[in-house]
C-alpha positions as CSV (number, residue, x, y, z in Angstrom):
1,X,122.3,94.1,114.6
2,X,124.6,91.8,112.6
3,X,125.1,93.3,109.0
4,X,127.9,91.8,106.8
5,X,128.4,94.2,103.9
6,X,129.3,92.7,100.5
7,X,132.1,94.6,98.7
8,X,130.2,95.4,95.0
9,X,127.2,97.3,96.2
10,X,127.1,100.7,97.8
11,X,126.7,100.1,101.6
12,X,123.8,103.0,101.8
13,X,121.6,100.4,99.4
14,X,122.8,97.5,101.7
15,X,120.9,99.0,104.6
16,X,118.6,100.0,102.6
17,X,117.8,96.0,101.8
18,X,118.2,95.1,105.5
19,X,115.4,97.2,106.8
20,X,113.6,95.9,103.2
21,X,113.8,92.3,105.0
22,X,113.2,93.2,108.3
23,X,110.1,94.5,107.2
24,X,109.2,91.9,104.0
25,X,109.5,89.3,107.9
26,X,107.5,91.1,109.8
27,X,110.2,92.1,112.4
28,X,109.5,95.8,111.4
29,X,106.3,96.8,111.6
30,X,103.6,99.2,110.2
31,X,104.1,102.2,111.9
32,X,107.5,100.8,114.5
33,X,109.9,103.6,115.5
34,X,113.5,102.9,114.0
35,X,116.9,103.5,115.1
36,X,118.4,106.9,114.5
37,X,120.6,107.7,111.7
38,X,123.3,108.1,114.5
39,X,122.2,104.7,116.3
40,X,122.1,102.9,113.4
41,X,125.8,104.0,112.0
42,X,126.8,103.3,115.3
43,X,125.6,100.0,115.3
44,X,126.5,98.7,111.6
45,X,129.9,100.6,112.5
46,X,129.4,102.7,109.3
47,X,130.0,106.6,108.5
48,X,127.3,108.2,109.5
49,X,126.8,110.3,105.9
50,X,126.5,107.0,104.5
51,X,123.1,106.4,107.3
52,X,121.6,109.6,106.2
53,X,121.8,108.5,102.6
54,X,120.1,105.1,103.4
55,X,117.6,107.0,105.3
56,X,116.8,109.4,102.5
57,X,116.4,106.6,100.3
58,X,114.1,104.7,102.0
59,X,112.2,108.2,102.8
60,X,112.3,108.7,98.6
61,X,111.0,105.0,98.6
62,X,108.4,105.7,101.2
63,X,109.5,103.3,103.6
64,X,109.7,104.7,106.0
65,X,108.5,108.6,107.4
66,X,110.4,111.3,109.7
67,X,108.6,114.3,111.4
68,X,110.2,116.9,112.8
69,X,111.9,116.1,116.4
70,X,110.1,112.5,116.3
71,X,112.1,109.3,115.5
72,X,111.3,108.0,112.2
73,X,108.7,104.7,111.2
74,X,107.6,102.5,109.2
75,X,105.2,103.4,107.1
76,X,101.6,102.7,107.4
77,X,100.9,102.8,103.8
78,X,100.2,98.6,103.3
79,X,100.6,98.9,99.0
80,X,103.6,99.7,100.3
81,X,104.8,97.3,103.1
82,X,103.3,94.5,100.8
83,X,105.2,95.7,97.6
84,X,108.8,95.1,99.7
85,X,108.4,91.5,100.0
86,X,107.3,91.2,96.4
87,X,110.4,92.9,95.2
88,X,112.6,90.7,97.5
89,X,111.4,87.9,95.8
90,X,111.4,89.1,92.2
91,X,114.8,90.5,92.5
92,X,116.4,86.9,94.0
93,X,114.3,84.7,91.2
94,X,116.0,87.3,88.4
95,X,119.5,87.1,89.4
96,X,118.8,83.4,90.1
97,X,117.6,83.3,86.2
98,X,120.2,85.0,85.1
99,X,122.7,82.6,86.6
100,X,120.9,79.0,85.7
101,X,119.3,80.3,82.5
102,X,123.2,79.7,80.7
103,X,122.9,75.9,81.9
104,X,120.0,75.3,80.3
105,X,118.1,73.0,82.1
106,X,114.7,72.1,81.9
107,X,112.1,74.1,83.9
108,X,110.8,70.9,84.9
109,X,114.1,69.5,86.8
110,X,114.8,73.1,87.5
111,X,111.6,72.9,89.9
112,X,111.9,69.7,91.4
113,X,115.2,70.6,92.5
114,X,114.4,73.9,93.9
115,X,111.3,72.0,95.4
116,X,114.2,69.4,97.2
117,X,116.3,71.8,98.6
118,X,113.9,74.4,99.5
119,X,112.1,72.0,102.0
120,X,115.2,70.2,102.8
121,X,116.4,70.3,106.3
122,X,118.6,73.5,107.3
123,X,122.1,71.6,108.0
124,X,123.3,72.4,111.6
125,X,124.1,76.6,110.5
């Protein structure tokens, strides 16, 4: 699990993204056991307080589900699962306005060029 945390946000809400994106991909999946909140400090090499919190927010956010002495999931609920892409994608187009909206180009260029470089071959990453 490679996770490279960004300095400005709290790293708890950085996980808490990571599993939103692993699910919004489909490489979580309704119902899929995750890592423990010990594995999963372990493995992003972060305090594990700070893995409890994430966990407790995607628990408040319904992401995921713990029972007692079972590893906790996915959930099952699909307004849910479906909602997590949507949000992704609202939340990059915002900041994304936000940034181009002081340039002031036309909607119309604006799209062709996001059309260009969204289908525009990866270069050798």
């Amino acid at each position: 699990m490679n996770q490279i945390f960004n300095s400005r946000d709290p790293v708890y809400l950085q996980v808490v993204r990571y599993f939103k994106e692993k699910i919004a991909t489909g490489e979580l999946q309704s119902g899929q056991e995750i890592p423990s909140r010990r594995e999963i400090a372990a493995m992003l090499n972060i305090n594990p307080n700070t893995a409890q919190k994430a966990y407790k927010e995607m628990e408040e956010q319904k992401l995921i589900f713990t029972e007692r002495n079972v590893p906790s999931k996915v959930t099952n609920d699909a307004a849910v699962l479906n909602s997590v892409r949507d949000e992704l994608i609202m939340e990059a187009v915002d900041t994304f306005i936000e940034s181009i909206k002081p340039i002031r180009v036309p909607v119309e260029e604006l799209m062709q060029i996001i059309h260009a470089k969204y289908n525009q071959e990866p270069s050798g990453e």
